[in-house]
Each structure stands twice: as C-alpha cells, then as structure tokens.
C-alpha positions as CSV (number, residue, x, y, z in Angstrom):
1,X,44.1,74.3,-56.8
2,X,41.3,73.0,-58.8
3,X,39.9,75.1,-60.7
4,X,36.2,74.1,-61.0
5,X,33.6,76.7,-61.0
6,X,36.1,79.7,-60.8
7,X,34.9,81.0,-63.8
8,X,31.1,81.1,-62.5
9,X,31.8,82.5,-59.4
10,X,31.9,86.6,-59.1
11,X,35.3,87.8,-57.7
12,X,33.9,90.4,-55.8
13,X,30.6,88.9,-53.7
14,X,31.5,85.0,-53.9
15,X,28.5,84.2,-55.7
16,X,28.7,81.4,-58.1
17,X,25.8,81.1,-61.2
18,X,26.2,79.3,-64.5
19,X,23.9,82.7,-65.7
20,X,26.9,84.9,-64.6
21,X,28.8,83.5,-67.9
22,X,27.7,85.3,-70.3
23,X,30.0,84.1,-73.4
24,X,33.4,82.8,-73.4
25,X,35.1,86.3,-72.4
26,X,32.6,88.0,-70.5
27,X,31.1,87.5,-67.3
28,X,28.6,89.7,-65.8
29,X,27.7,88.6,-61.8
30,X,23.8,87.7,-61.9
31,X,23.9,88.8,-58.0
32,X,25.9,92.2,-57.8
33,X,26.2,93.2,-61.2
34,X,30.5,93.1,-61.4
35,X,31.0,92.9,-65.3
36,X,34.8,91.7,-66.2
37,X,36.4,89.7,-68.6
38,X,35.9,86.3,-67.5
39,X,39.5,84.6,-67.4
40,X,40.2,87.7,-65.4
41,X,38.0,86.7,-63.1
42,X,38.6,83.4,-63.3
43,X,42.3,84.0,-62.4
44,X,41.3,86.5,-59.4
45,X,39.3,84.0,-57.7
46,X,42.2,81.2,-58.2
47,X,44.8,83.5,-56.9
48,X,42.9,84.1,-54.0
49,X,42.0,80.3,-53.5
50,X,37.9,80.7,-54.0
51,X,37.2,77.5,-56.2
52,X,34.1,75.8,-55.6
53,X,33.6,71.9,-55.6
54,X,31.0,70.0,-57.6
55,X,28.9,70.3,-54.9
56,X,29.4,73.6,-54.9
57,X,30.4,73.9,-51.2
58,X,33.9,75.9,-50.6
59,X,36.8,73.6,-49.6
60,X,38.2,73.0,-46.8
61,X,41.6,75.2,-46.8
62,X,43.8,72.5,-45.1
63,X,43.1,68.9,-44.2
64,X,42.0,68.7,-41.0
65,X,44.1,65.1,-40.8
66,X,47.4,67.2,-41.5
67,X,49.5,68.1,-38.4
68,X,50.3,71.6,-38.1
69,X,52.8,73.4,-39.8
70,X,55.1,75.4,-37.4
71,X,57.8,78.6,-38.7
72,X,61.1,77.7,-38.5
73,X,63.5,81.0,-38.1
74,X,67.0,80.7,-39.9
C-alpha cells in the first residue's frame, strides 16, 4: 500500500488536510478535532487501507481488470 497522504488524513472522519500535521509527532484533525500522535495515525489509516493518491481521490480497492478471486475449501 502506498502510503501517500496517510499521515494528513484523520483516522477517525477520513479527512485529509496538510493543516492537520501539526509537527512531526503530532497531528491534530483540522475537521473533527482527533488529536494523536501522528505515526499512530499514520499506521491506523495504513492498516485499514485509507491512503490517498496525489490527486487525493481514494483508490480503487481492486483492479477492476483482475478476475475475481473465488475461496477454495481444503
């Protein structure tokens, strides 16, 4: 996952602002307030695949060209 943005974007609303970056270790959400340390929330919105392109548009979560992927039981 690329992790572009992650650190600007609050892990609790979704919303991404260079503003919400306060200093190196804190961020503070310029939409809802959240305060965290901000690799913590960096991490949070990695682990739960919220990263943000350039364009700042969410990515798609699969490729819509890949076939899909059945469960195979053993």
């Amino acid at each position: 996952m690329d992790p572009a943005y992650t650190s600007q974007t609050c892990s609790v609303c979704g919303h991404c602002a260079p503003g919400s970056r306060e200093s190196q270790a804190v961020f503070r959400c310029v939409a809802c307030g959240h305060r965290a340390n901000a690799d913590v929330n960096a991490a949070v919105n990695i682990a739960a695949g919220r990263a943000v392109s350039a364009r700042r548009e969410t990515p798609p979560r699969a490729s819509p060209k890949r076939e899909p992927q059945h469960a195979t039981s053993t």
